[in-house]
Each structure stands twice: as structure tokens, then as C-alpha cells.
C-alpha positions in Angstrom: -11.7 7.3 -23.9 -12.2 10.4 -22.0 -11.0 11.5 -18.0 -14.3 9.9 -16.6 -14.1 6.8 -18.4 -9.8 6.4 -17.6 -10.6 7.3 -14.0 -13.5 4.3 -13.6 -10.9 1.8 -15.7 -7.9 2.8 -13.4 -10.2 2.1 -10.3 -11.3 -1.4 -12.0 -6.8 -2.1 -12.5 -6.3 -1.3 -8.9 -4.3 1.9 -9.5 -4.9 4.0 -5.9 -6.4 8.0 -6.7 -3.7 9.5 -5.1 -1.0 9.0 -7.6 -2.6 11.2 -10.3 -4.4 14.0 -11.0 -6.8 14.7 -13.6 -6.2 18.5 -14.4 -9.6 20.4 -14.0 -11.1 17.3 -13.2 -9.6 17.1 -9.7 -9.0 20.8 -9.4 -5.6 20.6 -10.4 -5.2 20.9 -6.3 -2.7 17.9 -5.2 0.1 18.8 -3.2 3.1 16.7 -2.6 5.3 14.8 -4.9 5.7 11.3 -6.9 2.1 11.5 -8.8 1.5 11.7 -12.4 -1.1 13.8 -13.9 -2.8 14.7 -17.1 -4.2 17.9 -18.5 -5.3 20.4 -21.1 -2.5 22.5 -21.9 -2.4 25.0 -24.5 -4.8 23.5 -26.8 -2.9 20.1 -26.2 -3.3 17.2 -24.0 0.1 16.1 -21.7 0.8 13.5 -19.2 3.7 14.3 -17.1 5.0 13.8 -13.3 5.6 15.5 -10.3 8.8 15.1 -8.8 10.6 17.2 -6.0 8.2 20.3 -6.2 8.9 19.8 -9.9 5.8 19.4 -12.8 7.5 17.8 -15.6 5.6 17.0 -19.1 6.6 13.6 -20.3 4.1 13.7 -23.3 2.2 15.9 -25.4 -1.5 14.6 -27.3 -3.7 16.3 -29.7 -7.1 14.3 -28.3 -8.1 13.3 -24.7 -8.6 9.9 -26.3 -4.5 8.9 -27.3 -3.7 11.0 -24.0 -6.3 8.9 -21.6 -5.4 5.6 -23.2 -1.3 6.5 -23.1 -1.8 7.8 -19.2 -4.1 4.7 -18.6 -1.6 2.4 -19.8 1.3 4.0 -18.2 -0.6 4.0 -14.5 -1.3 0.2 -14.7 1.9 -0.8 -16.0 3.4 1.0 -13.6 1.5 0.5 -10.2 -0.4 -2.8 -9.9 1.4 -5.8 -8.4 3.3 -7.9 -10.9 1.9 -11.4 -10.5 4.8 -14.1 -10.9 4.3 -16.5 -13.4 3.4 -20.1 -12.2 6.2 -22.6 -11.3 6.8 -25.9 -13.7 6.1 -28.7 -12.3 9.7 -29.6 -12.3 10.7 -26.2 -9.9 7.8 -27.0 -7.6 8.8 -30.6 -7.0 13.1 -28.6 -6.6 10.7 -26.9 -3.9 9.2 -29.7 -2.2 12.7 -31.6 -2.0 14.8 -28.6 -0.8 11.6 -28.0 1.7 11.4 -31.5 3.0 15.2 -31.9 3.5 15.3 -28.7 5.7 13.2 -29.9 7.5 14.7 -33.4 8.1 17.9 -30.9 9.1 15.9 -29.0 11.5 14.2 -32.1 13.3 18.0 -33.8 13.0 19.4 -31.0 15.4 16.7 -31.0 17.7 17.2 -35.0 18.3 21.2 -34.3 19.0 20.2 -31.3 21.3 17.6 -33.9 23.1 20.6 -36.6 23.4 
């Protein structure tokens, strides 16, 4: 995997441009801080993130390839929504009872405040 082909799969997880930077590739521009970025450094790949003004390397790769797929991975399990897993039957129908009785409760008290 290269920076062209990590960029389009980020896009595809959800994961917004504007928390990394892609060294050159961006022109190593961004201001600001809480973003991660990734770039050629002394014949070496890192990933790192900036934090308070502060660039700090997290991880150091000899090819583009284990740094994309290492700052791919990190980006996506990071930033896109967590989504919860599905309820057992068993907790759905806890849900409908506890649901139902509040609102037996609720149309309860309005009947008193009517009398």
C-alpha cells in the first residue's frame, strides 16, 4: 500500500482529512494540533502525532507499505464510530417491559393530576 492508495481506503472507512497529514503529499502544511501524520524521514518511514505544538514519532518503518497499513489501521481504529453490538433477544424484551411500565407510570400520574 502506498500514501495514494491509504488516503482513498481512509476516505472509503470514514476517517475525516483533517486529522492527518501525509508528509510531502499534503505539503507537510497543517497547522494546529490533535492530528496524526506520516512521512519520510531520514531514509525511514514514521507515523507520529501532533500534540500541543509538539510532532511526536510514535513509529519508525523501513517501507511505505508496513507504515501505510500500520497508519491506516491506527486511523480507523481510532476515529470511526464504534457500532454497538445487537441486543439478545432477552435484553430487548428487559427493554420493552421497563419501556412499557414507564409509561403506565407516566399515564398513572397524569390520571391523579386529572382527579
Amino acid at each position: 500500500m502506498n500514501r495514494e492508495e491509504m488516503r482513498e481506503a481512509l476516505r472509503r472507512d470514514g476517517v475525516p482529512d483533517e486529522l492527518y497529514e501525509l508528509g510531502a503529499l499534503d505539503g507537510g502544511s497543517r497547522t494546529g494540533d490533535g492530528w496524526d501524520f506520516l512521512e519520510e524521514r531520514d531514509h525511514a518511514w514514521v507515523v507520529g502525532r501532533v500534540e500541543r505544538g509538539r510532532r511526536e514519532v510514535l513509529e519508525r518503518f523501513d517501507t511505505e507499505d508496513e507504515a501505510c497499513r500500520f497508519f491506516h489501521d491506527r486511523l480507523v481504529r481510532m476515529w470511526t464510530p464504534r457500532v454497538p453490538a445487537p441486543e439478545t433477544p432477552e435484553e430487548e424484551e428487559r427493554g420493552r417491559r421497563i419501556t412499557e411500565e414507564a409509561v403506565r407510570r407516566f399515564k398513572d400520574s397524569m390520571k391523579a393530576r386529572e382527579e
